[in-house]
C-alpha positions as CSV (number, residue, x, y, z in Angstrom):
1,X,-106.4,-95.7,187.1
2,X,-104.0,-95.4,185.1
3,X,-101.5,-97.3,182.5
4,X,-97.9,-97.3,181.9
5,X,-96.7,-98.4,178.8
6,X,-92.8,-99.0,178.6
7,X,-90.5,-100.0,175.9
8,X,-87.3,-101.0,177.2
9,X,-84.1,-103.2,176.0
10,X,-84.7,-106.8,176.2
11,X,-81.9,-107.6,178.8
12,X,-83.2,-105.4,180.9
13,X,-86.3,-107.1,181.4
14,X,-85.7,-109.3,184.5
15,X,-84.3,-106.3,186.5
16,X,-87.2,-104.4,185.8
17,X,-89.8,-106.9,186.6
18,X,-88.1,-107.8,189.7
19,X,-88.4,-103.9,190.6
20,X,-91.7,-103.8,190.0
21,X,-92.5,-106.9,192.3
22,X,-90.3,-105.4,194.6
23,X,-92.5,-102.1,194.5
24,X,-95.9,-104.4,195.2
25,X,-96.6,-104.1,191.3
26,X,-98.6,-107.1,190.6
27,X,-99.9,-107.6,187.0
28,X,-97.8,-107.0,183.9
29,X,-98.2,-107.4,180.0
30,X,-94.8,-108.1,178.2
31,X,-94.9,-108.1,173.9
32,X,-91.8,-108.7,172.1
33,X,-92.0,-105.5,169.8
34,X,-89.6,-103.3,167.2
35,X,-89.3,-100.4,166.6
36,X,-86.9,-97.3,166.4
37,X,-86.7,-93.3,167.9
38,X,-83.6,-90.9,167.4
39,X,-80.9,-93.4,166.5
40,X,-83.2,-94.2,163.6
41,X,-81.9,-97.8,163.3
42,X,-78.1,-99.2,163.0
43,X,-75.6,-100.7,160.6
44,X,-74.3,-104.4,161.2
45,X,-71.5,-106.1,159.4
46,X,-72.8,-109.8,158.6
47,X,-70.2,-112.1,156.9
48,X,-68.3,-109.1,155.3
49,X,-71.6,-107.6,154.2
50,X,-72.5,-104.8,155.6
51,X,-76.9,-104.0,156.3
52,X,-79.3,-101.8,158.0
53,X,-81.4,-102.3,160.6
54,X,-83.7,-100.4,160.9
55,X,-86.3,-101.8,163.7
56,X,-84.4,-102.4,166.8
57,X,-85.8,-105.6,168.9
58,X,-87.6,-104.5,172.1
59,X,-89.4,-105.0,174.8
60,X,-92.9,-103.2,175.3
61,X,-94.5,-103.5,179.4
62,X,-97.9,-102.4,179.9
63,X,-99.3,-101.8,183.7
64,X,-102.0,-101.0,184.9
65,X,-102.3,-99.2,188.4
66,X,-104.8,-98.0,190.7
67,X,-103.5,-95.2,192.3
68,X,-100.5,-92.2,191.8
69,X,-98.6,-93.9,194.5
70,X,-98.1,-97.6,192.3
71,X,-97.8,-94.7,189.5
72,X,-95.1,-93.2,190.9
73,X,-93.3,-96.6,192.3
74,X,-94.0,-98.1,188.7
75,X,-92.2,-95.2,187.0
76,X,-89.4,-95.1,189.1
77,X,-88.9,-98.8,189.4
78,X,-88.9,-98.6,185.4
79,X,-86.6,-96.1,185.1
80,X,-83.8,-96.8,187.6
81,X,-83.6,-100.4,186.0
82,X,-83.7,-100.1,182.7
83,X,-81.5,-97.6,182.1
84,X,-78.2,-98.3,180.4
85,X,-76.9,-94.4,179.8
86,X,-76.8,-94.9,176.2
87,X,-79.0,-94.2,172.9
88,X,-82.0,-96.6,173.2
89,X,-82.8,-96.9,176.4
90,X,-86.5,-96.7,175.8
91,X,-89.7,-94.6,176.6
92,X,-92.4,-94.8,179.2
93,X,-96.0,-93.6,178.2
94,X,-98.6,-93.0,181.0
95,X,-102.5,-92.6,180.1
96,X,-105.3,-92.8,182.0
97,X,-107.7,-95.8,182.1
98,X,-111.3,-95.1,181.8
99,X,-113.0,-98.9,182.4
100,X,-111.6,-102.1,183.3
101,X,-113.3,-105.2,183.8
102,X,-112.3,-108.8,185.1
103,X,-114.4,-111.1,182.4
104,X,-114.5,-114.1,184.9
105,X,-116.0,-112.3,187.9
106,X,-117.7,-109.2,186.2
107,X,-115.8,-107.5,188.5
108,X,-115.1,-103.9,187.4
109,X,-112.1,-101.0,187.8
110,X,-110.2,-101.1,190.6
111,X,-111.9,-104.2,192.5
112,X,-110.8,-105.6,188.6
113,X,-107.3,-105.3,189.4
């Protein structure tokens, strides 16, 4: 198993979940996050004042998947959606899952899905 951890623009949510259903993805954790990489912020101009900002509103996705097949749709629904072309566009962070468990049913790793 393994889980995919994106951090995308927040318009670009909707296409990417629709992607992912689209690619049989069923589950999905979305956090409003912030946060900044290379572009290490950005200046606004805010009634003739002009600030920093230095965490950048986000969106962070977190996945889980079964297999290197829902891997690879996953990744490649992610990526062809969310991308914009320009500085920001976000990361995606895979890493393997060791235990899962459903608390209702005790059920456990991939019958936990």
């Amino acid at each position: 198993m393994k889980k995919i951890e994106a951090i995308i623009k927040p318009f670009k949510l909707e296409e990417v979940k629709d992607a992912l259903v689209e690619a049989g993805i069923e589950g999905m954790t979305v956090s409003e996050v912030k946060g900044y990489g290379r572009q290490q912020g950005h200046s606004e101009l805010y009634r003739g004042a002009e600030y920093v900002v230095e965490f950048i509103p986000k969106v962070k996705l977190e996945i889980v998947v079964s297999n290197d097949e829902y891997l690879n749709l996953a990744i490649n629904a992610i990526k062809e959606n969310a991308k914009t072309g320009k500085i920001g566009d976000g990361k995606i962070f895979v890493s393997d899952i060791t235990k899962t468990i459903r608390i209702r049913t005790d059920e456990e790793d991939e019958d936990a899905l």
